[in-house]
C-alpha positions in Angstrom: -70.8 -27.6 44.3 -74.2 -26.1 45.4 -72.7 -25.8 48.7 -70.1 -23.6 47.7 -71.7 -21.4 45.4 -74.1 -20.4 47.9 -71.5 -20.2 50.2 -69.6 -17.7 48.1 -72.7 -15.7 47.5 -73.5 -15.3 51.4 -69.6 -14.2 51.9 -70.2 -11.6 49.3 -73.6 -10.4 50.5 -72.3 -9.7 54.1 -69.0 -8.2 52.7 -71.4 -5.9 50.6 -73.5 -5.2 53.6 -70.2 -3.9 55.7 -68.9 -1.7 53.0 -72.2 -0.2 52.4 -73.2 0.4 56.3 -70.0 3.1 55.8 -71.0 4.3 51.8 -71.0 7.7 52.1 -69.0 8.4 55.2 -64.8 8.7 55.7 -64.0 5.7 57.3 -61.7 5.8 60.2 -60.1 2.2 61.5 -59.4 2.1 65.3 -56.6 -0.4 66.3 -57.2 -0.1 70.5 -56.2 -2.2 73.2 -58.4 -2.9 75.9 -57.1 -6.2 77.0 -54.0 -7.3 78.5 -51.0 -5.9 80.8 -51.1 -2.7 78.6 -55.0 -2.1 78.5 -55.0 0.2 81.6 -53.3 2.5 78.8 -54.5 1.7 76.1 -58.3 1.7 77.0 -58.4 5.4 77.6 -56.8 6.5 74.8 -59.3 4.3 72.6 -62.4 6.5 74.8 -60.5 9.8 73.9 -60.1 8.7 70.2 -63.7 8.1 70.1 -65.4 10.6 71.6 -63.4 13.3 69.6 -65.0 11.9 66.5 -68.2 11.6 67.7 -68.3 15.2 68.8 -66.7 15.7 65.2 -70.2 14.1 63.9 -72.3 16.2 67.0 -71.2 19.8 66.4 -69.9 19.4 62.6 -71.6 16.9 61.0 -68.8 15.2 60.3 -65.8 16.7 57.9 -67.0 18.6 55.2 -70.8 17.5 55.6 -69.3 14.2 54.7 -69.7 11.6 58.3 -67.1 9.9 60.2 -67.4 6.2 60.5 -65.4 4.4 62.7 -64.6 0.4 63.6 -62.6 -0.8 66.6 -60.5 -4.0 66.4 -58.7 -5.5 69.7 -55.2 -6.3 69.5 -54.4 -7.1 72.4 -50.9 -4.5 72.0 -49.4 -7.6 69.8 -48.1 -7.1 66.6 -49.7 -10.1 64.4 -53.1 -9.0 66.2 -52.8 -5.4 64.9 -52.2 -7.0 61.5 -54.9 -8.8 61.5 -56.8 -6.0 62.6 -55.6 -4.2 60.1 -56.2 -6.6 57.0 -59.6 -6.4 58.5 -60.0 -2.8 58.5 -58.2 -1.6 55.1 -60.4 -2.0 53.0 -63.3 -0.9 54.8 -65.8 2.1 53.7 -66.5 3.7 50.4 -63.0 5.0 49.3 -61.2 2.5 52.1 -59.2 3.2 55.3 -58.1 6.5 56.0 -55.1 6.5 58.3 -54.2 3.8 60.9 -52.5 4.2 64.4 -51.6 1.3 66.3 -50.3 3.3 69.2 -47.8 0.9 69.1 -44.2 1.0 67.9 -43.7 -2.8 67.4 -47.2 -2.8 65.1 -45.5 0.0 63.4 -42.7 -2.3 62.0 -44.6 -4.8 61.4 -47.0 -2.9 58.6 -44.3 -1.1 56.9 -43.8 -3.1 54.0 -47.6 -3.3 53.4 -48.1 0.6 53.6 -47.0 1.4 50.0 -49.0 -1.4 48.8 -52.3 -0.2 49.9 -51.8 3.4 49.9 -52.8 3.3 53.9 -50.6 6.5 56.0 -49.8 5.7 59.3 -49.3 8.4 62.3 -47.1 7.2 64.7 -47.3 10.7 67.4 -44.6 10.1 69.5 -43.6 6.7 68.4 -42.7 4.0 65.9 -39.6 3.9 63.7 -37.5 7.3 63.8 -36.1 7.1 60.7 -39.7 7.3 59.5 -39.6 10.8 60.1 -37.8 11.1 56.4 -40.4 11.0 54.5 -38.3 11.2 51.3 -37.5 7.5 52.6 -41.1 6.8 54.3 -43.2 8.4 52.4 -46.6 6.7 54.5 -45.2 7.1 57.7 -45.5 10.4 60.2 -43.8 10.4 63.3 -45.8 13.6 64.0 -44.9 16.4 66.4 -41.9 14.8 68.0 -40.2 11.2 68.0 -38.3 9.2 70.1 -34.8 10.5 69.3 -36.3 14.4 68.9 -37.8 13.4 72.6 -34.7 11.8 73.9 -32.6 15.3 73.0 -35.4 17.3 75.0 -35.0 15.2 78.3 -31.5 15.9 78.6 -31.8 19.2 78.2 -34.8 19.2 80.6 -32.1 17.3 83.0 -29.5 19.9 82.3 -32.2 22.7 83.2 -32.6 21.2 86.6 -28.8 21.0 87.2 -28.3 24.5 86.3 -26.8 24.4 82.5 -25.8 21.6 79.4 -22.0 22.5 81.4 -23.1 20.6 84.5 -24.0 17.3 82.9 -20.8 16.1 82.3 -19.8 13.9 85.0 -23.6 12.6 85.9 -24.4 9.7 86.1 -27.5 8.6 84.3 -29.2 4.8 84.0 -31.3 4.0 81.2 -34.1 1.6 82.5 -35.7 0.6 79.6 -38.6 -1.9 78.4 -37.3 -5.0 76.8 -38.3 -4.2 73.2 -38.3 -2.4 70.0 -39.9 0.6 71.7 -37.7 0.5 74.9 -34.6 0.2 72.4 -35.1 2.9 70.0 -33.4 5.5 72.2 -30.4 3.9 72.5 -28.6 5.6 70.1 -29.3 9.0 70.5 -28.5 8.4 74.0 -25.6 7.6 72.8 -24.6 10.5 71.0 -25.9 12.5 73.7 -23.4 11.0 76.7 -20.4 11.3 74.6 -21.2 15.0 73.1 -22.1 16.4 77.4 -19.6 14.4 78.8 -21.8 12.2 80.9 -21.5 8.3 81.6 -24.7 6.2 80.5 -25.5 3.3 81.5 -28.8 0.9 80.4 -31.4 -1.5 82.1 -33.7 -3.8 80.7 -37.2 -4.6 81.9 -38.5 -7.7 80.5 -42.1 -7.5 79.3 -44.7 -7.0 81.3 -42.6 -5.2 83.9 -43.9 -6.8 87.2 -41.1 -8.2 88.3 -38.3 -5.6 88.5 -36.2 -5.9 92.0 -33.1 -7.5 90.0 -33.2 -4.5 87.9 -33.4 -1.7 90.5 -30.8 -3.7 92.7 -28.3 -3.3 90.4 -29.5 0.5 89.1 -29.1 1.2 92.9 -25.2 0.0 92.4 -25.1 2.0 90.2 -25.6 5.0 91.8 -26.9 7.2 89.0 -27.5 10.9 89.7 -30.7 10.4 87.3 -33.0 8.2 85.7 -34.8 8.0 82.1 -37.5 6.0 82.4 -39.1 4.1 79.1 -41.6 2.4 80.1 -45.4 1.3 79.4 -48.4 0.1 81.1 -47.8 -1.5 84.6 -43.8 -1.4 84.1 -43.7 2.4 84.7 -45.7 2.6 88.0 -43.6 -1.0 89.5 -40.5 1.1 88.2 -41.5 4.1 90.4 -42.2 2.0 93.7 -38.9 -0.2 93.2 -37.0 3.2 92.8 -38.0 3.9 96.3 -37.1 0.8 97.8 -33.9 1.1 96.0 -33.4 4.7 97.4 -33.8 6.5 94.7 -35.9 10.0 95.2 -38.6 10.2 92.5 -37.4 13.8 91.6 -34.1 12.4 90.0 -36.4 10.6 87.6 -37.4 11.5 84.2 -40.2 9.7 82.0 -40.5 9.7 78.9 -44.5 10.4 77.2 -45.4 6.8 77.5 -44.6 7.1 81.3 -46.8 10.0 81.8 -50.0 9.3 82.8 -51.9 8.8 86.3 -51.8 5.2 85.9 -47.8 5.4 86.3 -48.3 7.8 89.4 -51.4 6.8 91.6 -50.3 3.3 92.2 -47.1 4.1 93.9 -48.6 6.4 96.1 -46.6 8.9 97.8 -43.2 7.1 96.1 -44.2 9.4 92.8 -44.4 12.7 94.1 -41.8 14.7 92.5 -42.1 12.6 89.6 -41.2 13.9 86.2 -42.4 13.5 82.4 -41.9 14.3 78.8 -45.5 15.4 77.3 -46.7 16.0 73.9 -49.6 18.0 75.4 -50.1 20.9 78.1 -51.7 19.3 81.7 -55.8 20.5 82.2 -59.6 19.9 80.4 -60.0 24.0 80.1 -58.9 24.1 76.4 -62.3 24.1 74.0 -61.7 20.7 72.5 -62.7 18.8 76.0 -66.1 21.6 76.5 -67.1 20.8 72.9 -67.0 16.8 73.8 -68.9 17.6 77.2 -71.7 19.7 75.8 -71.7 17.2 72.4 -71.1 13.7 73.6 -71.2 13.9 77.7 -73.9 15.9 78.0 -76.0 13.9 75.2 -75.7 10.8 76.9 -73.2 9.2 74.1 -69.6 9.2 75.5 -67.3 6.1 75.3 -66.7 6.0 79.0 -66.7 8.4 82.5 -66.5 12.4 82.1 -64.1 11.5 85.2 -61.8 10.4 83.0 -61.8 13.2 81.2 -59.9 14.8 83.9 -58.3 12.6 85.4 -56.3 10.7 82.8 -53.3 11.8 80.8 -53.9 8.8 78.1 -57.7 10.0 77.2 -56.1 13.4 76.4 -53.7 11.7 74.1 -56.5 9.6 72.8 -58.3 13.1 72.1 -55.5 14.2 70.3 -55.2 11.1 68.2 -58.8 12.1 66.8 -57.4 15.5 66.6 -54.8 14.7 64.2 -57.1 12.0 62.0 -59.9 14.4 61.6 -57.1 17.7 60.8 -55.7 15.1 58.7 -59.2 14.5 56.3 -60.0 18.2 56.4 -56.9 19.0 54.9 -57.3 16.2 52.3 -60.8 17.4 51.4 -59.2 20.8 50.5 -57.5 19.6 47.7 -59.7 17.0 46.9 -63.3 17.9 47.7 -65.9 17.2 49.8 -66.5 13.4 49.7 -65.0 10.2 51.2 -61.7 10.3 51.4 -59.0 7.3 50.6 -55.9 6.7 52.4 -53.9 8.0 49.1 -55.6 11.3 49.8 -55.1 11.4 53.1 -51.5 10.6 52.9 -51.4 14.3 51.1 -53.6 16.2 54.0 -51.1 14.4 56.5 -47.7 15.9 54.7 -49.7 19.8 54.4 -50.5 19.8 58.0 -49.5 23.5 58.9 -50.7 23.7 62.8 -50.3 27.4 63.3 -51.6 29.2 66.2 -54.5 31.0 64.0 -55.3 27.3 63.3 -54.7 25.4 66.8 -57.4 28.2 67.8 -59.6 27.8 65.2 -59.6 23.6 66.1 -59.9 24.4 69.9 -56.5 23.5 71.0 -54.5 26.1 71.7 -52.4 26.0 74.3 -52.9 22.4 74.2 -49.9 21.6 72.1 -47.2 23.5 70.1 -47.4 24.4 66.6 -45.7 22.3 63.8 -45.6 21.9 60.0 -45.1 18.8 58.5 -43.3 19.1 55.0 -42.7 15.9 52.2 -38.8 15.6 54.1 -39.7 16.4 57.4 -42.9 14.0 58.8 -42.2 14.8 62.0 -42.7 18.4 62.7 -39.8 19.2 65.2 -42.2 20.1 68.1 -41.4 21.1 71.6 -41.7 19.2 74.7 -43.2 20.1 77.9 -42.0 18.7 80.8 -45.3 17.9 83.6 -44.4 16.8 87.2 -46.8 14.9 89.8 -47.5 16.5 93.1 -49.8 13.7 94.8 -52.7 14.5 92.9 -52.2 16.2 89.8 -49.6 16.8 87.0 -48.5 19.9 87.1 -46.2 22.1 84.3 -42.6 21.8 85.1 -41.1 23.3 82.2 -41.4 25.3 79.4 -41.9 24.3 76.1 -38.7 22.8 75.8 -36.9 22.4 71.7 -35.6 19.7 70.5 -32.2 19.3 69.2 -32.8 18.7 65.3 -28.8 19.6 64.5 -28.2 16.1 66.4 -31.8 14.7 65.3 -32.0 15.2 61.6 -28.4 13.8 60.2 -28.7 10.6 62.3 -32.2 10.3 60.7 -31.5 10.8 57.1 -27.9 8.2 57.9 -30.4 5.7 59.1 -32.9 6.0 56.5 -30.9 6.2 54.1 -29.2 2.8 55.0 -32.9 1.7 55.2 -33.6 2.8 51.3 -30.3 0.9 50.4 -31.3 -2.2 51.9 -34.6 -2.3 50.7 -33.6 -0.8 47.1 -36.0 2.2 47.5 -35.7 5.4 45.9 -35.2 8.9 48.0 -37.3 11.9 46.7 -40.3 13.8 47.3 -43.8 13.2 45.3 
């Protein structure tokens, strides 16, 4: 009986001593993965994420004199170890978690339910469940800038573009190749919707996780004959995708990636097989924008970054890493507007997240103009509607290949609201804005 009364007074002191190591601070929870067949993604991103707060910290002291605090948990890019991970996390800090992102679009299904219990938001940029972007449905979910199906409508028209007009794609053939999951899926369809509206015949290829093994899939994809490929993929699938693409024949400049097939771990590998190689982006190509000189002269400079200035420059996912701090930190200040100056909770945040208005003024005044598009998020819309921008590899470097290109939200939006609608009715949930 001793035993365990000491026992449960040790337990508390330590889980006194955690909480109050991040009194005083907002308290940011970092869900990476390092590890495993993914990590050569995923490890980048977690540098850029990092860095961007500590330069946040450097050059700001933190959001509205109040520090950012921060905890990284390995999962490993599996779903019951990001809930873990998160259990860990939630609670974490004076006024608790702020805002997760798993970076991960089976994670994201798997928290869902728990969301509304703890008052936690989630950003899912570029990811996770569509129908999330109805936030009359999901109101702690934000699909921000631009989902899957807002993304899918963009590459087609990006494909039409190169063919010379939206008239030309009926009659193409396009093939699907896909990763075997919930991510590789969710396109499905809006793709869909998109061959029957242009007229052209569709046709879809699985990739079993992790990817390596892929000749079965291209022999048949080369069968197939497609005029184009839409490549989903992630980690090492994308790069084995692009070198069995040339042994099945097919030129790298009749493929299109989607973001998560966009970085220079998907291109270097394959060598010359990925030149001509295009890719959706979120983001504009370069380190020139003020956001990357502030984390040089702030963090690089002061001997405190996460990982190599090389990778600055030369990897697409520490950009996106950078702009997951982006959004985090945008995300507090815009809480702390309404709610003042102190740490903030993931209730609070969940309001700065749905008042995000990214206009130019203030894209410049957060040193990323030019870097991304403008959007506003509204208590309906939690995506935003952003553009795309197109980047193409030419042996060294990506390089612009489009304009910012719109997304079609007149196909988007009704097959969102359908679906989450459905959603509410199954689940016995209540559509409206707070």
């Amino acid at each position: 009986m001793v035993y365990r009364k000491i026992s449960t007074l040790i337990s508390f002191f330590v889980l006194f001593l955690v909480s109050a190591s991040f009194a005083g601070e907002h308290f940011v929870p970092i869900t990476s993965y390092r590890t495993g067949p993914y990590g050569v993604n995923g490890a980048p991103a977690a540098n850029g994420f990092v860095d961007y707060l500590k330069m946040v910290n450097a050059r700001d002291g933190g959001v509205g004199g109040i520090k950012l605090a921060w905890e990284e948990c390995e999962t490993a890019y599996k779903p019951d170890r990001f809930i873990e991970c998160y259990e860990r996390l939630k609670n974490k800090g004076e006024a608790g978690a702020t805002v997760f992102q798993p970076l991960s679009t089976g994670s994201t299904y798997a928290v869902l339910d728990r969301l509304a219990v703890d008052k936690i938001p989630l950003i899912t940029m570029g990811y996770g469940r569509t129908d999330a972007s109805d936030g009359r449905v999901f109101p702690w979910v934000f699909p921000l800038m631009v989902n899957y199906w807002s993304l899918s409508t963009a590459k087609i028209k990006y494909i039409a573009e190169l063919e010379g007009g939206l008239d030309k794609l009926k009659g193409l053939k396009i093939a699907n190749v896909y990763h075997d999951s919930a991510y590789g899926k969710e396109t499905g369809p809006i793709l869909a919707k998109q061959a029957e509206l242009y007229g052209f015949d569709l046709k879809g290829f699985p990739v079993a996780h992790p990817g390596i093994d892929q000749k079965a899939t291209w022999l048949n994809v080369r069968r197939y004959k497609p005029d184009y490929v839409v490549l989903r993929g992630w980690g090492v699938m994308s790069q084995t995708s692009i070198k069995e693409a040339m042994r099945a024949r097919i030129d790298a400049s009749k493929m299109v990636g989607v973001v998560w097939s966009c970085s220079e771990q998907d291109t270097i590998p394959p060598g010359k097989a990925a030149i001509g190689y295009s890719c959706a982006s979120m983001i504009n190509p370069g380190t020139h924008y003020k956001v990357f000189q502030d984390i040089i002269k702030y963090v690089h400079d002061e001997g405190n970054a996460t990982g190599p200035l090389e990778e600055m420059a030369n990897q697409q996912m520490y950009r996106v890493g950078v702009l997951m701090g982006v959004m985090t930190v945008e995300s507090i200040a815009k809480a702390t507007e309404k709610f003042g100056d102190k740490p903030m909770s993931g209730e609070q945040v969940r309001w700065g997240i749905e008042n995000l208005d990214l206009t130019d003024e203030r894209l410049e005044k957060m040193g990323i103009k030019g870097f991304i598009p403008n959007f506003k998020v509204t208590c309906a819309d939690h995506e935003g509607g952003a553009p795309v921008k197109f980047q193409r590899w030419n042996g060294t470097a990506f390089e612009p290949a489009s304009d910012w290109i719109s997304t079609d939200q007149s196909m988007v939006r009704p097959m969102i609201e359908a679906s989450a609608n459905k959603y509410a009715e199954e689940k016995g949930l209540s559509t409206a804005c707070n």
